[in-house]
TORTOR-361482 format. One record per residue: residue in three letters; x, y, z of N, C-alpha, C in turn. Coordinates in pm, 1 decimal. Layout:
<pts>
<'ALA' <X Y Z> <X Y Z> <X Y Z>>
...
</pts>
This chain:
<pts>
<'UNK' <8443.1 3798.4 9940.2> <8301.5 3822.7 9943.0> <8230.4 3688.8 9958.0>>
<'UNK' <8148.6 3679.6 10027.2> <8046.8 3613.4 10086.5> <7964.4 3536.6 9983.9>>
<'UNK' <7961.8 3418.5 9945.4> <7888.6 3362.1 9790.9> <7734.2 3438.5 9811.6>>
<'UNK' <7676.0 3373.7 9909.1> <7526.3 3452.8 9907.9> <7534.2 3628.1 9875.5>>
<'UNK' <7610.4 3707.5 9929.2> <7625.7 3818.6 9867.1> <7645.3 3794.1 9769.1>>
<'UNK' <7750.5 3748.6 9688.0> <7763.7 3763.0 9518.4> <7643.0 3698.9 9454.8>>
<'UNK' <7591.8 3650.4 9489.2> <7442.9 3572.6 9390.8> <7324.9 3656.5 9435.1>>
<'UNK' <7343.0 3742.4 9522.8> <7253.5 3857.0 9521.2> <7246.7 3979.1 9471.2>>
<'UNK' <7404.3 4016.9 9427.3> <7454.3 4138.8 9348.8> <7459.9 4089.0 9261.8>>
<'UNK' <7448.0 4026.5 9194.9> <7469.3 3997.2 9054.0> <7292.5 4034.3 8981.8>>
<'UNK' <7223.5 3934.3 9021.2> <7101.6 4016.0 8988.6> <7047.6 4121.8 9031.9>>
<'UNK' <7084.0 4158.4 9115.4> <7051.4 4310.8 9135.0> <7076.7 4399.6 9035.5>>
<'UNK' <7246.2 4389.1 8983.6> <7304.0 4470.2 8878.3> <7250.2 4445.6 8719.1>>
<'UNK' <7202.8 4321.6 8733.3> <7130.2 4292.1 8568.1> <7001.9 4415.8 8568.2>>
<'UNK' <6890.5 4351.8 8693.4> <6758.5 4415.4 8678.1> <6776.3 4594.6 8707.2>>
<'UNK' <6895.0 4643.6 8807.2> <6935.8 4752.1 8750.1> <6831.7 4837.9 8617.9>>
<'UNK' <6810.2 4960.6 8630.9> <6775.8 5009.1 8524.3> <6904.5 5150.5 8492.9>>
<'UNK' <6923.1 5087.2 8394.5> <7011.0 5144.0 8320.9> <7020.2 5299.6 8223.0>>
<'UNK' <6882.8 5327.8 8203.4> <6845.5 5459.5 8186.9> <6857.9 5598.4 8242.8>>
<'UNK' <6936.7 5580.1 8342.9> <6885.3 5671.8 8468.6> <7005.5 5767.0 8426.6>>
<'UNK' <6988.1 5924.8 8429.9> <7070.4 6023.0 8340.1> <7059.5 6126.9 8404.5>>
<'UNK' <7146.0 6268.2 8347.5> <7073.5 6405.4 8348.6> <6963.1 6388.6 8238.9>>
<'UNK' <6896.1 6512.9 8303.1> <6783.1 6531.8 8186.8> <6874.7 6667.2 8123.6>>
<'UNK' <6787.2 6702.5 7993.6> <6884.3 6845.8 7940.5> <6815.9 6945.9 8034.0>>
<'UNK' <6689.2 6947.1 8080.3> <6652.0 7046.7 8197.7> <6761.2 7078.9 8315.8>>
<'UNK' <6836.1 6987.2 8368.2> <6945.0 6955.4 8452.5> <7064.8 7007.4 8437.3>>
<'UNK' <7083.1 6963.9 8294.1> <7229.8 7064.7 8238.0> <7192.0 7194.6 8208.7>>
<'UNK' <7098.5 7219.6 8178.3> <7113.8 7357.5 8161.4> <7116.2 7452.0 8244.5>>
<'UNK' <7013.5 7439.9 8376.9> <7046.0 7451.6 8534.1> <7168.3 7480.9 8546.3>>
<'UNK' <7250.7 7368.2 8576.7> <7402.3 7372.9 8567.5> <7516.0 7463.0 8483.6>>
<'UNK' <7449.0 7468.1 8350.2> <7511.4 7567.5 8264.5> <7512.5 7705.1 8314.7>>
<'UNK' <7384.4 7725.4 8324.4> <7324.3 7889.1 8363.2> <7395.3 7942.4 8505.9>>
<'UNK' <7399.0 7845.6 8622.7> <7441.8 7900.8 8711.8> <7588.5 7893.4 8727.4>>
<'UNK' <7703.9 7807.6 8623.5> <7835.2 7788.5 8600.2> <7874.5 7949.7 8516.1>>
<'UNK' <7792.9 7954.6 8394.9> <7824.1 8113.5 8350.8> <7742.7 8259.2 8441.7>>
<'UNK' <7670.0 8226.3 8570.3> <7623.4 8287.9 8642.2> <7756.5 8348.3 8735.8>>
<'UNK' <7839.2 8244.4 8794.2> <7934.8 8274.5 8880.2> <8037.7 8252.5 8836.3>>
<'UNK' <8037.2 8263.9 8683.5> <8145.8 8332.0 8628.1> <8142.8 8475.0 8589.9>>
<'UNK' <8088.7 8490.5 8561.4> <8002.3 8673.4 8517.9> <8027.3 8749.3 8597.4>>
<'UNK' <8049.9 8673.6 8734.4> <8070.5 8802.8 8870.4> <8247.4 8735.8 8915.6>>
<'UNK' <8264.6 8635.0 8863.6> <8389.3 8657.7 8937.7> <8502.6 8666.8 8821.5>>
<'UNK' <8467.2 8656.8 8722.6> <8598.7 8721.2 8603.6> <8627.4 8838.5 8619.8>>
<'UNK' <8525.0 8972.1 8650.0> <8581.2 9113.6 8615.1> <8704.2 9145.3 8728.2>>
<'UNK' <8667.2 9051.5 8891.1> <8800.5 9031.7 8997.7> <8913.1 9023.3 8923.9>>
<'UNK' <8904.3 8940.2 8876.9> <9029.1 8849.4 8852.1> <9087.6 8933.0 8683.1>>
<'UNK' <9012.6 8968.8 8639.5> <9121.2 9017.7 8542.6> <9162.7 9195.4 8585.7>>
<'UNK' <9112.7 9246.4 8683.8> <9157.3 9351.9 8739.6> <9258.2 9325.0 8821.8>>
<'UNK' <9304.7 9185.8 8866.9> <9368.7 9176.5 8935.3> <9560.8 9237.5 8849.3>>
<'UNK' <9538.7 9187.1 8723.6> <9612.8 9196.9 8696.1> <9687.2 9329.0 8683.7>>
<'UNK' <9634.2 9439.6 8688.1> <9660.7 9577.6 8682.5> <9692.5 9616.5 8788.3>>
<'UNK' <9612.0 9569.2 8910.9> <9675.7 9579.8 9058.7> <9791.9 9539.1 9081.7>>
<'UNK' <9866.4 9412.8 9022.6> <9979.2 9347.9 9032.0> <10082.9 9459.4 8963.5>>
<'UNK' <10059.4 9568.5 8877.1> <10158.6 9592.8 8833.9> <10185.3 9777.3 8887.8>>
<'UNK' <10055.3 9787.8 8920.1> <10063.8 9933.5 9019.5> <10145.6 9903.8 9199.7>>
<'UNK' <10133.9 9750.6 9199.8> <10164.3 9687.7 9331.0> <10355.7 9679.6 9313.5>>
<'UNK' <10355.6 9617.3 9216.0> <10521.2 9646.1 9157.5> <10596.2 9763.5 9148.0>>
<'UNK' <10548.4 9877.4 9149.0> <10612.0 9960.3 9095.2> <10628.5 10054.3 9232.2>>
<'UNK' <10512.1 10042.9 9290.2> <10482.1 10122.3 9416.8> <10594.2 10046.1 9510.6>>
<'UNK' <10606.8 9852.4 9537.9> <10683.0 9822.7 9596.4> <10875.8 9878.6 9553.9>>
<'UNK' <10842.0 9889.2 9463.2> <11019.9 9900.1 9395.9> <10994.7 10026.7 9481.1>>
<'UNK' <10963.0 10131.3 9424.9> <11022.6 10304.3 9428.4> <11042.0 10307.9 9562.3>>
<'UNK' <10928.9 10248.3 9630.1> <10934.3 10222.8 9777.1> <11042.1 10185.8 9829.6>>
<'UNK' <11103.6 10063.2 9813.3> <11232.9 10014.5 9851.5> <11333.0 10092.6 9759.3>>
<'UNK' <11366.2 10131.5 9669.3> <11487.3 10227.6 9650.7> <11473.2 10325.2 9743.8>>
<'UNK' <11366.5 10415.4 9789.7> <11356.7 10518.6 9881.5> <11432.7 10439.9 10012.7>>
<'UNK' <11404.2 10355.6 10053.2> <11436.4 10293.9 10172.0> <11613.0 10299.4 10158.8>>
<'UNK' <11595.8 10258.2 10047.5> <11733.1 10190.0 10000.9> <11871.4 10307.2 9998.7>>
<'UNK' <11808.8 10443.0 9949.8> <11868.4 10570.5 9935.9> <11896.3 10633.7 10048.1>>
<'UNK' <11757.4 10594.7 10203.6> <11818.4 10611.1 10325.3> <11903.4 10551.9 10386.8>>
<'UNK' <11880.5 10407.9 10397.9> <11996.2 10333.7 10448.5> <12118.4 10348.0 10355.6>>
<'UNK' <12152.4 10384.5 10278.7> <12264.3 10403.6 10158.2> <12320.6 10534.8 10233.9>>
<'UNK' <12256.9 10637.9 10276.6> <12271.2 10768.6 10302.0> <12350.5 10780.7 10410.3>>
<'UNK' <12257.6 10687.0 10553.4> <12313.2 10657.5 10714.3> <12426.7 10598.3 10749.8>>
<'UNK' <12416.0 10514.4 10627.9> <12552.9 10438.1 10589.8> <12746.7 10474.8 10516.7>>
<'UNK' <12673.8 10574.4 10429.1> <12821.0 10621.0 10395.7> <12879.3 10701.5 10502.6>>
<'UNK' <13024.4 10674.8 10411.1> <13119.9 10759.8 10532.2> <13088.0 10924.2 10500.2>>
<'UNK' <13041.0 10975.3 10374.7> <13057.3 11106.7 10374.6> <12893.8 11181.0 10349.1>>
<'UNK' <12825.2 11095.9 10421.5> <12708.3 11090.6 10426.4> <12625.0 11174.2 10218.1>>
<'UNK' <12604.5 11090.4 10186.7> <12560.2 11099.9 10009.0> <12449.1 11003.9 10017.0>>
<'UNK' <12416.9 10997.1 9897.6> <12297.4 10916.7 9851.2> <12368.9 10885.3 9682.8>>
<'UNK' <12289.0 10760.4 9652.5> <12354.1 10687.4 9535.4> <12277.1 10730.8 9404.2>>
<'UNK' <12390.9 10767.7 9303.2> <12296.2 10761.7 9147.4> <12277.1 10607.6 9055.8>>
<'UNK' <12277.4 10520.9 9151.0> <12258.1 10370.9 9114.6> <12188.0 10289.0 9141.2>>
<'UNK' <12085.4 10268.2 9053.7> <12050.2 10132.0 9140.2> <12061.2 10010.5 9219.5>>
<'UNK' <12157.6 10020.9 9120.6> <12290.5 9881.9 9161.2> <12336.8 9901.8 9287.4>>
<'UNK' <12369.6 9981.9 9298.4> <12475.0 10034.6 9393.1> <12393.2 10044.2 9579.1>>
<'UNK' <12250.6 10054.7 9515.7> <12152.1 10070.4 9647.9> <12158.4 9924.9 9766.4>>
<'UNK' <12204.8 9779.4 9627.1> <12180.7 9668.2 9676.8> <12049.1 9615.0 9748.8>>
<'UNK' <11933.2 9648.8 9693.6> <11790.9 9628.9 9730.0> <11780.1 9516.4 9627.1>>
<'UNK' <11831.1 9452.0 9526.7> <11813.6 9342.6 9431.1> <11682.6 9322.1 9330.7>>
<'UNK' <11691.8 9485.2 9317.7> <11565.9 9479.1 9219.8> <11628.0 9498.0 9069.6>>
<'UNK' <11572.9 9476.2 8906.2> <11564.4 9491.9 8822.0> <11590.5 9586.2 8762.5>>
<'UNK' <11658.8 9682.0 8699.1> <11644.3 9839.0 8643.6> <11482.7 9830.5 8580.9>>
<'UNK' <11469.9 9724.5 8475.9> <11371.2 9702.5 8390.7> <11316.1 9600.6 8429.0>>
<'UNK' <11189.4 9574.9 8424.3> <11100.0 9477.5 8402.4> <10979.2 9543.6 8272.8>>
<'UNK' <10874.4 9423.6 8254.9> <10811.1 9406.3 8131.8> <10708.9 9586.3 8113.4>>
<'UNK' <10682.5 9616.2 8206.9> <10624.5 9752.2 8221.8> <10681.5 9864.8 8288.0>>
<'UNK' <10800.1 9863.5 8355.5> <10842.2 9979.1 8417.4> <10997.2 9994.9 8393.9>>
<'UNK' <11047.5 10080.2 8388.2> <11217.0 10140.1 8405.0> <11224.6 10197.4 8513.5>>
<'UNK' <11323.7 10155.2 8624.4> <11368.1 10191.2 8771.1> <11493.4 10252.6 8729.2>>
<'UNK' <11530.5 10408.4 8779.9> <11634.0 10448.6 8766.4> <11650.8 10552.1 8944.0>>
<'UNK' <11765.6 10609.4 8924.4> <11765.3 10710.7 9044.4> <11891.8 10848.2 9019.3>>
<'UNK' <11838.8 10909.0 9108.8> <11919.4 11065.1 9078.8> <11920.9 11102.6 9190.5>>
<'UNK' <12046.7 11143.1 9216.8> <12116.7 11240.8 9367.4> <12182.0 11345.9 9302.9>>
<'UNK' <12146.1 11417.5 9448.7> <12232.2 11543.9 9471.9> <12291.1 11559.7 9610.1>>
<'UNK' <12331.2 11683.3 9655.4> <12456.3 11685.8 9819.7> <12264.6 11639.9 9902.5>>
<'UNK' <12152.4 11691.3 9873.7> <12066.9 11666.7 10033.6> <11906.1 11594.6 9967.8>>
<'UNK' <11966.8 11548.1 9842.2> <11793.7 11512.7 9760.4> <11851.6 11348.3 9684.8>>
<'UNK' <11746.7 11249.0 9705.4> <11754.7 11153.2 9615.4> <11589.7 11140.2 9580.5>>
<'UNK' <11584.6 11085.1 9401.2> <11455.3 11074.4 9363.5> <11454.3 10949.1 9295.6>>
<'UNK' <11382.6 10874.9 9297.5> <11379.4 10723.0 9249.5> <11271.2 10723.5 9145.1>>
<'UNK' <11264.9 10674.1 9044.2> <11178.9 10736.4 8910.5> <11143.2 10548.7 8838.8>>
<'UNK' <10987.7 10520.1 8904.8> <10919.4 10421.5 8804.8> <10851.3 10450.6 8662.1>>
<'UNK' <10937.8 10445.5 8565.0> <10855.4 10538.5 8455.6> <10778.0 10388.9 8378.7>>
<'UNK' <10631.3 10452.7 8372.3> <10574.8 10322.4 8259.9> <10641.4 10317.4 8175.2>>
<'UNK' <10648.5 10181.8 8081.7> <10698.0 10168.0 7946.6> <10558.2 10164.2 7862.7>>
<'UNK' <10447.0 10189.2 7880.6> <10351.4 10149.1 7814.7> <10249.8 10262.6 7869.8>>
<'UNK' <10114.8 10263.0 7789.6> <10010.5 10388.9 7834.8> <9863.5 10314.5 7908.0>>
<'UNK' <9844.0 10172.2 7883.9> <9761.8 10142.7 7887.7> <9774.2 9966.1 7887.6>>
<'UNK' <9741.5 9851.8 8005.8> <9664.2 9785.2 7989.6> <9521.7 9704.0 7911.5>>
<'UNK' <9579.1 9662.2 7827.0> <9472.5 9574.8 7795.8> <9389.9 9441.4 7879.6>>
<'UNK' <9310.2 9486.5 8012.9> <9213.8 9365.8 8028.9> <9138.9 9306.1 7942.1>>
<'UNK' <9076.7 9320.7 7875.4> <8979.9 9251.8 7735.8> <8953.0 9328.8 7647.4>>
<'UNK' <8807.8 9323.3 7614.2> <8794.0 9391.1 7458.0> <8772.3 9538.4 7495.0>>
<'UNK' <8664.2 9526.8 7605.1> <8613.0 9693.8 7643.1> <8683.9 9758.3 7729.5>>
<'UNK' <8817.9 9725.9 7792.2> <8863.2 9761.7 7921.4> <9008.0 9779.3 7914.4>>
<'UNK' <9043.3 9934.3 7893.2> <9177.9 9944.8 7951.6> <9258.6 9986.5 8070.1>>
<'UNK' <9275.7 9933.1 8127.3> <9332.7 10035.1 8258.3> <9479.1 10121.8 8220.9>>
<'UNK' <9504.4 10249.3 8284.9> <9624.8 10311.8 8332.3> <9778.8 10227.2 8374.1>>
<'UNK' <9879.0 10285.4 8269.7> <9976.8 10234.0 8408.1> <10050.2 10363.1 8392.9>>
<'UNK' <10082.4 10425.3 8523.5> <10150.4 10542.2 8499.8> <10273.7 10512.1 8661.2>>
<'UNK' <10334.5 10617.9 8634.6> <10475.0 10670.2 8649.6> <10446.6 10725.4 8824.7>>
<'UNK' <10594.4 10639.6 8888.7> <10596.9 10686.2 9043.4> <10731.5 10731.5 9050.0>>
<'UNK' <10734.8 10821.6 9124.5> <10849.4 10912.4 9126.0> <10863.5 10890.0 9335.5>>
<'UNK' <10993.7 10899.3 9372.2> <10992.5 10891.3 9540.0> <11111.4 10988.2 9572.0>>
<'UNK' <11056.9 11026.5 9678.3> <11172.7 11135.7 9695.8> <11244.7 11088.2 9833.6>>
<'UNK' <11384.3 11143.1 9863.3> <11440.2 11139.6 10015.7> <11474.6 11274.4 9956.1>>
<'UNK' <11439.9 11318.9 10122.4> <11530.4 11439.0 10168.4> <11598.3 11436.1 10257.5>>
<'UNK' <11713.7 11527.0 10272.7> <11819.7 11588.7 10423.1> <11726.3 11680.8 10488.2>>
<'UNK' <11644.1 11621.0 10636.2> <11601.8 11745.2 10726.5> <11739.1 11761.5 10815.5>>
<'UNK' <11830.8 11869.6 10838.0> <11927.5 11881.0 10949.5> <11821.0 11922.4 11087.3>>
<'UNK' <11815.9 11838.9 11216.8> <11730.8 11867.6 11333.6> <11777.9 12008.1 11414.8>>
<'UNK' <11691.3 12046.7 11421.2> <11707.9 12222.3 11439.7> <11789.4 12235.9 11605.6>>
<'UNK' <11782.1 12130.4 11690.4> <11910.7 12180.6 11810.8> <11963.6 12051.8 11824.8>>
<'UNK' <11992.6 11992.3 11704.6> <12079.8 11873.7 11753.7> <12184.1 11847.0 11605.9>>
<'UNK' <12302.7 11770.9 11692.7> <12369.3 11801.0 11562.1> <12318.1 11640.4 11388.8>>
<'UNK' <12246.3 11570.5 11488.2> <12211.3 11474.4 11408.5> <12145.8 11513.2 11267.1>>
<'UNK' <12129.3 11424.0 11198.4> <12103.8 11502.6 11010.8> <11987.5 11374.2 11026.7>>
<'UNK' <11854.9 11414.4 10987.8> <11782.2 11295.5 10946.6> <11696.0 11277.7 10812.5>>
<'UNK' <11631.8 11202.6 10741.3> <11606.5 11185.7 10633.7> <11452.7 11130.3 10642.6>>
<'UNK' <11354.8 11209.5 10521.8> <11198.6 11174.4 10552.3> <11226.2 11149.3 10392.4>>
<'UNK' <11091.8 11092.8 10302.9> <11068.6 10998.1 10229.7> <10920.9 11041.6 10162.4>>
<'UNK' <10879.6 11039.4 10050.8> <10752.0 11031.5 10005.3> <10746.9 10959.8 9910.4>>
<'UNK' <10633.7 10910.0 9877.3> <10614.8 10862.0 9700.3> <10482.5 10904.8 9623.2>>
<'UNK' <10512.6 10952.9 9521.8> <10399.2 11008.1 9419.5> <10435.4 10923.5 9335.4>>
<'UNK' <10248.8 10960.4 9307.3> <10225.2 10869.6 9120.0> <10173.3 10989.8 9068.7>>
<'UNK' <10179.9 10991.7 8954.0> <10154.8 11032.1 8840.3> <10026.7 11084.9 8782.7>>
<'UNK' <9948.5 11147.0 8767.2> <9783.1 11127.9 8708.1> <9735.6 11091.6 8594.7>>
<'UNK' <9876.5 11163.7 8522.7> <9828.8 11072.5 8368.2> <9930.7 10938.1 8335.7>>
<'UNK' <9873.5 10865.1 8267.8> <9923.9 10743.6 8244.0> <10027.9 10770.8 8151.6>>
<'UNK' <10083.5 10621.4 8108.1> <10235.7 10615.1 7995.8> <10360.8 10686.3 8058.3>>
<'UNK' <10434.2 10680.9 7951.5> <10571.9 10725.2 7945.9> <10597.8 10821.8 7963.6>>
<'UNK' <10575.1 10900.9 8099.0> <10604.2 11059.6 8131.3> <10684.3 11004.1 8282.5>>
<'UNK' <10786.6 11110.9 8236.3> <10820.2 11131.3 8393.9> <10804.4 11262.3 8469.9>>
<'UNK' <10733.9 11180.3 8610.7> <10638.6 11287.3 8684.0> <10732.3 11389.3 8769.1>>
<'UNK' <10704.2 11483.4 8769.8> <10758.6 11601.6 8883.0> <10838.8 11594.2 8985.5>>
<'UNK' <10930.9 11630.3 9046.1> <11022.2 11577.8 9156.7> <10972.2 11677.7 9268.3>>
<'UNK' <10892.9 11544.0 9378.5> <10830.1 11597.6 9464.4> <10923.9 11703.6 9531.3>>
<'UNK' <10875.1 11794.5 9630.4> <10992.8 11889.5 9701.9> <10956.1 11952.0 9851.1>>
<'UNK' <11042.3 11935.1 9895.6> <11034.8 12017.6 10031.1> <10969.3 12098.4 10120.2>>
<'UNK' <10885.4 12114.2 10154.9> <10805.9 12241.9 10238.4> <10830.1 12236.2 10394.3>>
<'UNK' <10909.5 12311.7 10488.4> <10903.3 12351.3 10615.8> <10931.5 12202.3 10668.7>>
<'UNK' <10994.4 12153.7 10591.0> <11057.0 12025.5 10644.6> <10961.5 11843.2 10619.4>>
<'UNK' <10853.0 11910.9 10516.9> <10750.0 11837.4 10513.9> <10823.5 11786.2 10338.5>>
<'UNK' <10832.6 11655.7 10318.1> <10819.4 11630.6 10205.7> <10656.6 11626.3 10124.6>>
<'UNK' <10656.8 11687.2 9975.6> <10487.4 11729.7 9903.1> <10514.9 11696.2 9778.6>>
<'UNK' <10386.4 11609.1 9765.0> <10404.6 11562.9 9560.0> <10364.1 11733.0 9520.3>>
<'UNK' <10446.9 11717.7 9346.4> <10447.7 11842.0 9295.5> <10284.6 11838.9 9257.4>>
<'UNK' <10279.7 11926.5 9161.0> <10133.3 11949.5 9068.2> <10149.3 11851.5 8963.3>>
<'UNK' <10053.2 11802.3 8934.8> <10025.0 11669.7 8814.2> <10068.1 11522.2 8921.1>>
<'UNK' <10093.9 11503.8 9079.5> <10137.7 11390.3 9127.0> <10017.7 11398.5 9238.9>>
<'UNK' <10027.5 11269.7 9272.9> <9932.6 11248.6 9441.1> <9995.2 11167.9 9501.7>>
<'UNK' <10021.9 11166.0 9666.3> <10095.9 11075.1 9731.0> <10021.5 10947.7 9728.8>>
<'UNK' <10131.2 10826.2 9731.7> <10060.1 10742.2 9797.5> <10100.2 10709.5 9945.7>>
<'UNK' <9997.3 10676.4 9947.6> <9979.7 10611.7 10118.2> <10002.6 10487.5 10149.1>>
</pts>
């Protein structure tokens, strides 16, 4: 640095006034509109968390269904698996809110997310649902061909907790959630 610069910053920085601040008018500004756009973006974000676990459960049943077809196309004596394990999709039986299990027969597999719990706690005033997805495969045999093919649904539940929901069933070749289920889409 340049001497004439430094013998010019130097008093500059003395005569400086040193007072110069927020006012509390300023912070509070600041306060008001910090808990302003928090007020609208907390109720997101802690709903998020309930989405994450309706998002889990829907993805699992989903992929065992998948998992029960390709399991199905795949054997030699064309079956479907009473295992999870056995599906090799690398999911969990259990995690912190749901039990993944499955059940076959000679032309039906049903994949069963049962809640472990009735209810979410988001905060003080707010509980959300976690309830129970049930997925079905069926055997359609194609009416002039000798090929065998397999359709798929998944229902949830309407009431929340530890129920296991209805095993969707068959109509005219149409897989249909029972009564007390709604598909998802």
């Amino acid at each position: 640095m340049k001497v004439q610069y430094s013998t010019k910053l130097i008093p500059h920085l003395i005569k400086k006034n040193h007072d110069h601040g927020f006012t509390i008018i300023e912070l509070l500004v600041v306060m008001i509109v910090i808990g302003i756009l928090s007020a609208i973006a907390l109720p997101s974000f802690v709903n998020c968390a309930n989405k994450s676990k309706t998002s889990e459960v829907k993805t699992y049943v989903g992929s065992m269904n998948r998992g029960q077809q390709a399991y199905f196309l795949e054997s030699e004596d064309s079956k479907f698996s009473n295992s999870v394990n056995q599906l090799g999709i690398g999911i969990r039986e259990e995690t912190n809110y749901y039990r993944y299990s499955t059940k076959a027969s000679t032309n039906t597999a049903f994949s069963y997310g049962i809640a472990k719990i009735e209810y979410i706690e988001n905060n003080w005033f707010d509980k959300k649902p976690v309830k129970s997805v049930v997925g079905g495969v069926f055997v359609v045999p194609a009416s002039q061909q000798e090929e065998i093919t397999t359709v798929s649904i998944l229902c949830i539940n309407d009431k929340p907790g530890n129920i296991i929901p209805p095993q969707p069933i068959l109509k005219n070749g149409v897989p249909t959630c029972a009564m007390g289920t709604m598909e998802v889409k």
